[in-house]
C-alpha positions as a Python dict, from the first residue, in 0.01 Angstrom:
ca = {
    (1, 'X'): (0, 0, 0),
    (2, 'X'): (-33, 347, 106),
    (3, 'X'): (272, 338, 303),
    (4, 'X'): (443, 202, 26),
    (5, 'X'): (379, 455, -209),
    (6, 'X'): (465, 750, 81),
    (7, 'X'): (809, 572, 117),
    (8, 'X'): (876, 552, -231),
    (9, 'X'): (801, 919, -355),
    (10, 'X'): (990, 1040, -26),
    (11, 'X'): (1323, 848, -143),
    (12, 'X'): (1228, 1004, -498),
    (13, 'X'): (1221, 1364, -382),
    (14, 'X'): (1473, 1349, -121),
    (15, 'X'): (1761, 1093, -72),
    (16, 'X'): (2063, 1167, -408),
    (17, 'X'): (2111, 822, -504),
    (18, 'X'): (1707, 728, -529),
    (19, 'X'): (1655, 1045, -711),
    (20, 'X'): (1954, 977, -880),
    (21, 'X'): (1828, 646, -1024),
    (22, 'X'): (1424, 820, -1120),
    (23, 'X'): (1603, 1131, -1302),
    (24, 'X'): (1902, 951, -1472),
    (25, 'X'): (1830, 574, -1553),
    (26, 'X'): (1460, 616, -1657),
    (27, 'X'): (1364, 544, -2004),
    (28, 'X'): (1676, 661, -2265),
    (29, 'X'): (1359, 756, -2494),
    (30, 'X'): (1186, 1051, -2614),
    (31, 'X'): (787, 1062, -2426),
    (32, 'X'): (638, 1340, -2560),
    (33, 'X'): (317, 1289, -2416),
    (34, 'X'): (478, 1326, -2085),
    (35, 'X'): (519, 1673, -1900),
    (36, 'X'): (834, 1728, -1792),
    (37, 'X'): (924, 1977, -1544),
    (38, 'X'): (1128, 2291, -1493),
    (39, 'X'): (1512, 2382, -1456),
    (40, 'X'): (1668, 2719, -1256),
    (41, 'X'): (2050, 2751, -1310),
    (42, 'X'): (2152, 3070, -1077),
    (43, 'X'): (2556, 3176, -1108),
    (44, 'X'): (2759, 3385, -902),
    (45, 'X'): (3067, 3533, -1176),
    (46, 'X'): (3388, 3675, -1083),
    (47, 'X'): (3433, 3851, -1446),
    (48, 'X'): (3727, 4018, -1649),
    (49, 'X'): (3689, 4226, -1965),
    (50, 'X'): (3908, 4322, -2174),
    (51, 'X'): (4150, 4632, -2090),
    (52, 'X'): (4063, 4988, -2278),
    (53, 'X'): (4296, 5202, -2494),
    (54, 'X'): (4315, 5592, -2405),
    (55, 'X'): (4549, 5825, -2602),
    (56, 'X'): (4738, 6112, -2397),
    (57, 'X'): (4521, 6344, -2224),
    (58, 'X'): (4725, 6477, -1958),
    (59, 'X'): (5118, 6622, -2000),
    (60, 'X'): (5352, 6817, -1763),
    (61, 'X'): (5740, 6891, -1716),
    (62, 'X'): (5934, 6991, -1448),
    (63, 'X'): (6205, 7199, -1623),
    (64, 'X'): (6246, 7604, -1536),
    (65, 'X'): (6140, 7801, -1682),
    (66, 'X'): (5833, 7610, -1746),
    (67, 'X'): (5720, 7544, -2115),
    (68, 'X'): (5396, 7427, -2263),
    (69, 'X'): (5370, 7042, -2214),
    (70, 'X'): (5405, 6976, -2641),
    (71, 'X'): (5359, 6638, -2721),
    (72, 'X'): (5727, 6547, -2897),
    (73, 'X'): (5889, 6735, -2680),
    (74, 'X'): (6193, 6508, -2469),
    (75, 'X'): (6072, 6733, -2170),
    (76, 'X'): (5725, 6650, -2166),
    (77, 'X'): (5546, 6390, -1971),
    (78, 'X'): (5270, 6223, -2020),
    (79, 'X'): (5076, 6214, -1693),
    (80, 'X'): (4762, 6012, -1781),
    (81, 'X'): (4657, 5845, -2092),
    (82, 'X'): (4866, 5632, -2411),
    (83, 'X'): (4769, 5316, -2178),
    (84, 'X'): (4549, 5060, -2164),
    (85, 'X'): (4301, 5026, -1808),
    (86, 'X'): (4023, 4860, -1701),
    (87, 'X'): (4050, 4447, -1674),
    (88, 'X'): (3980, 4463, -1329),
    (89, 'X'): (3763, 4172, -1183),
    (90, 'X'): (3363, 4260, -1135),
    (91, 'X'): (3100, 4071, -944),
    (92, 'X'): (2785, 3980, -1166),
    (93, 'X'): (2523, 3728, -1215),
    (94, 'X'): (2406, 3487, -1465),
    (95, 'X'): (2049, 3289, -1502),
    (96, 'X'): (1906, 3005, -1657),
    (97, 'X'): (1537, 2891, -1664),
    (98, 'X'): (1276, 2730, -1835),
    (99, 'X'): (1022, 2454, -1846),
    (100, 'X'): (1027, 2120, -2018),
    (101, 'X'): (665, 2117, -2186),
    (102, 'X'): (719, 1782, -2306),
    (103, 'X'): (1042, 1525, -2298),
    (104, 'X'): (1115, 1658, -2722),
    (105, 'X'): (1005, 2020, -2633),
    (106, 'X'): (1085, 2284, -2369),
    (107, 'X'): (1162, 2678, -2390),
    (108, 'X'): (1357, 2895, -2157),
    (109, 'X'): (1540, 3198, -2109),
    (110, 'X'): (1829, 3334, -1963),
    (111, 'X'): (2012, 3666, -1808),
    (112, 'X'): (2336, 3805, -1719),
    (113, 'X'): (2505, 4135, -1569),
    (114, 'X'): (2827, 4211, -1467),
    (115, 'X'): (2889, 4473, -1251),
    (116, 'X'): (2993, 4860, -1331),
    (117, 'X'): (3371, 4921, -1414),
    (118, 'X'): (3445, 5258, -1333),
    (119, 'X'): (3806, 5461, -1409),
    (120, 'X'): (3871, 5777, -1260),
    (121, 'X'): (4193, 6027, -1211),
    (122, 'X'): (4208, 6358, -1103),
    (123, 'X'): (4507, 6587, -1118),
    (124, 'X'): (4609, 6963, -1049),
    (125, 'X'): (4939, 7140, -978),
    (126, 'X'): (4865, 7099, -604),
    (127, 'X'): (4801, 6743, -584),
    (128, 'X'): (5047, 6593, -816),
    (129, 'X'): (5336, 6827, -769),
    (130, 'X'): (5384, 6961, -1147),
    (131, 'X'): (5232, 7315, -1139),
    (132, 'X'): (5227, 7224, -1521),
    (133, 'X'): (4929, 7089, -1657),
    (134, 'X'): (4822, 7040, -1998),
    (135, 'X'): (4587, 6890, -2246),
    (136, 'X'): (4769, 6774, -2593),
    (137, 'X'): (4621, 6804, -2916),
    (138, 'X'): (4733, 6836, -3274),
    (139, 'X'): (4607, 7178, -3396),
    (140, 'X'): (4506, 7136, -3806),
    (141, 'X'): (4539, 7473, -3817),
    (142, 'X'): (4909, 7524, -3787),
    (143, 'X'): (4989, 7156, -3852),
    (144, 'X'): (5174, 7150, -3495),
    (145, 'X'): (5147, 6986, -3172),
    (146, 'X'): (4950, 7182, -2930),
    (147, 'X'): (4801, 7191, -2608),
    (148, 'X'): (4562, 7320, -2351),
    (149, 'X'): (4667, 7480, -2056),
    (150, 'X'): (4528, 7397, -1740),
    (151, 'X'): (4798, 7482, -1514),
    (152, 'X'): (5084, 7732, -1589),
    (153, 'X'): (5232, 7956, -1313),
    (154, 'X'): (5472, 8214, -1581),
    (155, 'X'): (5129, 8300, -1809),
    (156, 'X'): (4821, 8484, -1618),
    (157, 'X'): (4553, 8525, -1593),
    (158, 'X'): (4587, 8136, -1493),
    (159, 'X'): (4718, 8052, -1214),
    (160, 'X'): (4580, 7711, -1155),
    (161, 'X'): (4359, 7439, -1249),
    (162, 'X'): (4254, 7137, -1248),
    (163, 'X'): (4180, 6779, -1443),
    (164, 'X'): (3901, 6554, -1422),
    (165, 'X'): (3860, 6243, -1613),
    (166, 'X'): (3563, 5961, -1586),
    (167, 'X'): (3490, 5597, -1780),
    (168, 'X'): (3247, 5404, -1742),
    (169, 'X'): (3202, 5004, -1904),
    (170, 'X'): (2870, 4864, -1847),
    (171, 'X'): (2797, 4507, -2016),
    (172, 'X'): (2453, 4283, -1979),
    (173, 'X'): (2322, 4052, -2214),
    (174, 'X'): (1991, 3809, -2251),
    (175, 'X'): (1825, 3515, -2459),
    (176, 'X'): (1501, 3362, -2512),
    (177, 'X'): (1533, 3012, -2676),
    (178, 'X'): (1348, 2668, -2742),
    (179, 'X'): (1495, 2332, -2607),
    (180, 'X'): (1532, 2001, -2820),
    (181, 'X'): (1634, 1695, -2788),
    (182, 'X'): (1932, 1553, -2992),
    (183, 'X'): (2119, 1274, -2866),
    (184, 'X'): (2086, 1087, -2520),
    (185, 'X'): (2165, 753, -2326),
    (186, 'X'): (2161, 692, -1966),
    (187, 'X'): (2490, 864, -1917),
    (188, 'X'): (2499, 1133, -2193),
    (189, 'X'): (2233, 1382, -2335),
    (190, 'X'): (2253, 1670, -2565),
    (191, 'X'): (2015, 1881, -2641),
    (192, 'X'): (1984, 2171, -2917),
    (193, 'X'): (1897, 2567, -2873),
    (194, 'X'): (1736, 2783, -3097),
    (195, 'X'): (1656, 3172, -3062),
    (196, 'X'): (1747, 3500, -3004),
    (197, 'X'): (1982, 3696, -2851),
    (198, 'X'): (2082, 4032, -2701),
    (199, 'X'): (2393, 4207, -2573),
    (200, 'X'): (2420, 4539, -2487),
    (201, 'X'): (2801, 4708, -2418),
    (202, 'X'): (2828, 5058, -2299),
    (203, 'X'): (3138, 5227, -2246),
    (204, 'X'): (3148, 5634, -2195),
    (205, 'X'): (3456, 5881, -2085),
    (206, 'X'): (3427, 6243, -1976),
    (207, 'X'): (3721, 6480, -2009),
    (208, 'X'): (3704, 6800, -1797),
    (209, 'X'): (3893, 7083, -1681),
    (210, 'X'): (3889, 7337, -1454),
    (211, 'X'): (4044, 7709, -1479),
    (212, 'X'): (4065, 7898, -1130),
    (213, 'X'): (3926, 8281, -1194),
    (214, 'X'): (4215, 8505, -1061),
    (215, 'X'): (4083, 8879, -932),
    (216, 'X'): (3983, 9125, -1168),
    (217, 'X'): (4306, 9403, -1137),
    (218, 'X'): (4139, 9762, -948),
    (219, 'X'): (4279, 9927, -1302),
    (220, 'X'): (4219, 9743, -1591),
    (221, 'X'): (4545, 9751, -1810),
    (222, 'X'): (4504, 9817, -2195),
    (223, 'X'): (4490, 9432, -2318),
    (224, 'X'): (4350, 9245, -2005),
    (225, 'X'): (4129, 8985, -2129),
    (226, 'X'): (3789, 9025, -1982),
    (227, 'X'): (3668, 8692, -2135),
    (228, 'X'): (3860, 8387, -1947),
    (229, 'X'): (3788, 7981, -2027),
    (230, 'X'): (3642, 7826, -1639),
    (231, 'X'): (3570, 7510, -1748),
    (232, 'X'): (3630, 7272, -2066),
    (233, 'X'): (3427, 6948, -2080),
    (234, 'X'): (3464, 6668, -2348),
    (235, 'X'): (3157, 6361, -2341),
    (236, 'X'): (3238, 6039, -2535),
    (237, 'X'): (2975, 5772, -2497),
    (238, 'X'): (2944, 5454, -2725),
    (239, 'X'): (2684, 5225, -2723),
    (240, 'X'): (2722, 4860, -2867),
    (241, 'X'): (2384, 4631, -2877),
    (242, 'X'): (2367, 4305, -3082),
    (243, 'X'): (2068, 4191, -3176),
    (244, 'X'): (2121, 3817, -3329),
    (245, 'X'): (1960, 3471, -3373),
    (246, 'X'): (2073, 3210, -3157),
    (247, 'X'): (2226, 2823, -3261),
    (248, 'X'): (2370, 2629, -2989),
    (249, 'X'): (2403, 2277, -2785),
    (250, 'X'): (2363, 2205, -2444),
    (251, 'X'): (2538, 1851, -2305),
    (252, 'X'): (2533, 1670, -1977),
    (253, 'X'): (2782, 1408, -1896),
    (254, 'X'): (2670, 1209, -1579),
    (255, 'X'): (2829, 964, -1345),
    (256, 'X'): (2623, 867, -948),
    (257, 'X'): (2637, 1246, -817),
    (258, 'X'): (2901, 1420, -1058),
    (259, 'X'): (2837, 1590, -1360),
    (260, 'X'): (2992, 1757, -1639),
    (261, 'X'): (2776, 2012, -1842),
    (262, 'X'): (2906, 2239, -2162),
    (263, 'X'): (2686, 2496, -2314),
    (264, 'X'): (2752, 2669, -2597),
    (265, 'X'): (2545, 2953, -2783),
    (266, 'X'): (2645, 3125, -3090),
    (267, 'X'): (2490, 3441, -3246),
    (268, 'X'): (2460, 3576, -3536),
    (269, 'X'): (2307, 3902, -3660),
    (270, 'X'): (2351, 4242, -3602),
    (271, 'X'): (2618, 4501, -3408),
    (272, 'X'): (2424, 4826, -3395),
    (273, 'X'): (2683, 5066, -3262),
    (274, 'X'): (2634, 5441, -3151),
    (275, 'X'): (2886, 5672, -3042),
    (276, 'X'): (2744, 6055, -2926),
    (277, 'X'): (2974, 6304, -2864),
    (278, 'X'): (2938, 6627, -2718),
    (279, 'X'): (3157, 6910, -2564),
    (280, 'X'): (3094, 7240, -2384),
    (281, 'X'): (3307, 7534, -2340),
    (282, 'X'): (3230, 7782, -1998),
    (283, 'X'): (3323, 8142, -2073),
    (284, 'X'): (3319, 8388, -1775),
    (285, 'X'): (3302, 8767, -1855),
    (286, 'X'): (3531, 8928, -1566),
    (287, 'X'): (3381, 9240, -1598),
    (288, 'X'): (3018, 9174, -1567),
    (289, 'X'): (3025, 8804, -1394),
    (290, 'X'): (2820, 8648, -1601),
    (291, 'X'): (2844, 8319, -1791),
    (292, 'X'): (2807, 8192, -2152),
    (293, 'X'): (2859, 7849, -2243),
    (294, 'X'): (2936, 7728, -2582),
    (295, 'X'): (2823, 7393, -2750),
    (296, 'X'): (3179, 7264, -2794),
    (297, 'X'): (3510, 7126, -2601),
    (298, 'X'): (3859, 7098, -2698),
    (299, 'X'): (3830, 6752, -2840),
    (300, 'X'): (3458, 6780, -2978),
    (301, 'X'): (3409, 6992, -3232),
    (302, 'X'): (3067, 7145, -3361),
    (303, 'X'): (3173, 7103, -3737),
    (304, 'X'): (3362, 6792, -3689),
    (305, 'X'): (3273, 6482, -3442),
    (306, 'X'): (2997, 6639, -3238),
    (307, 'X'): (2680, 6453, -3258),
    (308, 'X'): (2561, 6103, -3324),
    (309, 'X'): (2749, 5813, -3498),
    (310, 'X'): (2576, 5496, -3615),
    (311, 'X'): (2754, 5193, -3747),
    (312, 'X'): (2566, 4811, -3837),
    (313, 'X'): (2817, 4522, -3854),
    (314, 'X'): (2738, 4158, -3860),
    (315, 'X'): (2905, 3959, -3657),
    (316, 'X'): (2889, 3623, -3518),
    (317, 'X'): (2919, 3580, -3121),
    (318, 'X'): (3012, 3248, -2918),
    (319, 'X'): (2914, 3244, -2553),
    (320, 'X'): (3062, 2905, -2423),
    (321, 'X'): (3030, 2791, -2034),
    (322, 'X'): (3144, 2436, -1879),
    (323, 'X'): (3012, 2352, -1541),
    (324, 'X'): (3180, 2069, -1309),
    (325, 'X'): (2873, 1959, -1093),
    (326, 'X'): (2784, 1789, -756),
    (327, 'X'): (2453, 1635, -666),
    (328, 'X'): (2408, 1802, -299),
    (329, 'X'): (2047, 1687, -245),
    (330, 'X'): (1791, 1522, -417),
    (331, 'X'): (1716, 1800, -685),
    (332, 'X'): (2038, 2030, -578),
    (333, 'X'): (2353, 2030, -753),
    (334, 'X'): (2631, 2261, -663),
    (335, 'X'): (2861, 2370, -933),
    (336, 'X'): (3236, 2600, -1011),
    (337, 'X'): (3320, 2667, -1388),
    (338, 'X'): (3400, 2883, -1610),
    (339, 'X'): (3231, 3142, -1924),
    (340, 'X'): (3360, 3331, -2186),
    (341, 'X'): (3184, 3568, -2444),
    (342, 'X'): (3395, 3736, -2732),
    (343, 'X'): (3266, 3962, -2988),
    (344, 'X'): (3463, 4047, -3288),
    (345, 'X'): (3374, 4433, -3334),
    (346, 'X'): (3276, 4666, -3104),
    (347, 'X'): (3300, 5062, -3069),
    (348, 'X'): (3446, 5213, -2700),
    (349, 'X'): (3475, 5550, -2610),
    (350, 'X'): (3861, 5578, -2540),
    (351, 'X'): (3891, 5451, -2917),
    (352, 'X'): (3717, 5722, -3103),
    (353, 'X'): (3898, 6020, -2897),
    (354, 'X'): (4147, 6197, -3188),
    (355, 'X'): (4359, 6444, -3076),
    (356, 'X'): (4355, 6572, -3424),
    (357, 'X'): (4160, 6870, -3423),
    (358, 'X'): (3917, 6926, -3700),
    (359, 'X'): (3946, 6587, -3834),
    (360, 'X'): (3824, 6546, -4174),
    (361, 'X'): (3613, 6224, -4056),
    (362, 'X'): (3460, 6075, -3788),
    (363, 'X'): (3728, 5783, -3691),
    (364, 'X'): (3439, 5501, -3566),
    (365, 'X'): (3740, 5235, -3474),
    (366, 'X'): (3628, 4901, -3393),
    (367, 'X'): (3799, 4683, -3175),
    (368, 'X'): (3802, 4303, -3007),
    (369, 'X'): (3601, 4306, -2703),
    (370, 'X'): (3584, 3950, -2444),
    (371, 'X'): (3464, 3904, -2139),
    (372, 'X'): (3502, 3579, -1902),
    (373, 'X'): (3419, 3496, -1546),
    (374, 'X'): (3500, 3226, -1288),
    (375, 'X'): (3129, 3060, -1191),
    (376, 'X'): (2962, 2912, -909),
    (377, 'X'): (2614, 2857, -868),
    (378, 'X'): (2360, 2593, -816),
    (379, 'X'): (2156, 2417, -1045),
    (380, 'X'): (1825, 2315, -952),
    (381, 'X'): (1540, 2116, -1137),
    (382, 'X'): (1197, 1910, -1159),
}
C-alpha cells in the first residue's frame, strides 16, 4: 500500500501528463475549505517605448563669412533637435506571484522594469566640421529669432566651444491584488483581480555648453570684456507616477500540455506629474580668475519656468499580456508572448522645453506614452 501511494504522488509531482490530469481534470468546483498553493510567473521582455519629441537645440551654416545660426534663416541648419528619438529596444523584467489561500480566494503581487534608455550627442566646431555652433531661441524681448553662440571664429573673445546634451527615460511599475474565481470548466477558467496599482515614468534632459577662455591680452584695450560666459547648463526633469485602483481578468485556455493565458489589468486613478527645472549660468572674471555662477540658463529662467511644476490628471490605464504556453515538466511551463501598457497623459522633458524666452506660462504639455515588449518566461506553480 505504501508503495502504491510512493508511485502515485511521484507520477503527480513529476511525469506532464499525470500532473496534467491532478491539476486540470480535478473537480470543475469551487473547495474553499481546501488550501491551494502558490504561482511564480518570471518574464524576460524585449521592450519598445514610444519615441520623444525635442525642438531645435543645435544650428550651424557653412556660408563665409559666417553668420549667427537664426532659426528662419535658408542658411541655417539644424544640427540636433526638431526630431523624435528614443524607441530603441530595452531588456527588462516582469513578475508574477502569489498564493492561493483557498480554491475562491488567493492574493498576489506583481513587478516590472525595463531597462534605462539613454540619448546622448555631443558637438563642437572640431568634431563636426562647422566652426559654427549655436543655440536657437526666440528672444521676447525684441520679438526676433535669436541664438546662443557657442562656436563663432569672426567674434572674440570666443573662439570655440562646445555642446553637450543628455536624456534619460526610466519606466517601472507594480501591483498588489486579490484573486477570485469567476468562471471555470475543465478546459477554461477565469478568474477576477482587484487592487492597486503603481507606475512610475521618468524622463529628464540636460542641455549644456561649453565656452573655451581665450588669454587675457598683456594690454587691456578700452572695451575688453573682463566678464566672459564658460559654461551654460539647462536641467529638465519630469516625473510621471500613477497611483490607481486596479479591475481586471485573468483566463487560461488549456488543451494536454498547451496553454493559452490573457491577462488584462486596468487602472484607474491618479497621474501625479512633476516637472523641475533648473538652469545655471558660469561667469569667469578674466581679470581676477575667479568664478560666479548664476541660478539660471538660457532656456530656464528664474522669473519664468524655473522651479517645480505639479499637474493631477485622471486617467484610466490598460496593461494587457497573452502568453502561448508549454507544459515542460510536471509543474514547468515555458512560455513567448507579448505586453502592452498605454497611458493616455503623461509629461516628458523634451515636451516642456520652449524656446520662447520669458514665456508668459509654464507650457506643462501632455502627451501619449506606450510601452510593449516581446515575453518569454516560465511559469511555475503548486
Amino acid at each position: 500500500m505504501k508503495l502504491k501511494v510512493l508511485i502515485l504522488l511521484f507520477l503527480c509531482l513529476i511525469l506532464p501528463k499525470a500532473s496534467y490530469a491532478y491539476y486540470v481534470y480535478r473537480p470543475c468546483c469551487c473547495n474553499c475549505n481546501r488550501l491551494a498553493g502558490w504561482w511564480v510567473d518570471a518574464d524576460y521582455l524585449l521592450a519598445w517605448r514610444r519615441d520623444r519629441f525635442y525642438p531645435p537645440l543645435l544650428t550651424t551654416n557653412s556660408i563665409v563669412p559666417p553668420t549667427p545660426p537664426i532659426l528662419g534663416d535658408p542658411n541655417t541648419i539644424i544640427l540636433f533637435g526638431n526630431q523624435k528619438l528614443g524607441c530603441s529596444p530595452r531588456s527588462g523584467f516582469r513578475f508574477d506571484g502569489g498564493l492561493r489561500i483557498t480554491e475562491c480566494f488567493g492574493i498576489g503581487a506583481g513587478f516590472f522594469n525595463l531597462a534605462t534608455e539613454r540619448i546622448n550627442f555631443s558637438a563642437s566646431g572640431d568634431l563636426t566640421g562647422h566652426p559654427v555652433l549655436g543655440r536657437p531661441f526666440f528672444n521676447s524681448a525684441t520679438g526676433m529669432e535669436d541664438v546662443e553662440l557657442i562656436s563663432f571664429p569672426s567674434i572674440p573673445p570666443i573662439i570655440d566651444g562646445f555642446f553637450d546634451f543628455s536624456a534619460v527615460n526610466r519606466i517601472w511599475g507594480a501591483d498588489v491584488y486579490m484573486r477570485l474565481p469567476g468562471y471555470r470548466n475543465c478546459d477554461f477558467k477565469l478568474d477576477v483581480l482587484a487592487g492597486i496599482y503603481f507606475n512610475q515614468i521618468d524622463d529628464n534632459l540636460t542641455i549644456t555648453d561649453h565656452h573655451t577662455v581665450p588669454l587675457l591680452p598683456p594690454v587691456i584695450p578700452p572695451g575688453f570684456n573682463l566678464f566672459l560666459v564658460t559654461k551654460v547648463k539647462d536641467q529638465f526633469k519630469s516625473s510621471n507616477n500613477y497611483y490607481a485602483g486596479m479591475l481586471g481578468f485573468t483566463a487560461d485556455w488549456r488543451c494536454q500540455n498547451w496553454a493559452i493565458r490573457s491577462t488584462l489589468k486596468v487602472g484607474l486613478g491618479n497621474m501625479r506629474q512633476v516637472t523641475k527645472i533648473k538652469g545655471t549660468t558660469t561667469i569667469l572674471n578674466q581679470f581676477t580668475g575667479l568664478e560666479e555662477v548664476l541660478d539660471e540658463g538660457l532656456l530656464a529662467q528664474l522669473n519664468d519656468n524655473i522651479g517645480r511644476h505639479c499637474h493631477n490628471r485622471f486617467e484610466v490605464v490598460p496593461d494587457f499580456s497573452i502568453k502561448l504556453q508549454y507544459r515542460a515538466w510536471a509543474r514547468l511551463w515555458l512560455s513567448v508572448g507579448y505586453n502592452v501598457i498605454y497611458w493616455p497623459g503623461v509629461v516628458l522633458a523634451g515636451e516642456q522645453v520652449n524656446l520662447r524666452i520669458n514665456p508668459a506660462t509654464f507650457p506643462n504639455k501632455n502627451t501619449n506614452f506606450w510601452m510593449q515588449a516581446a515575453t518569454a518566461g516560465v511559469y511555475i506553480f503548486y
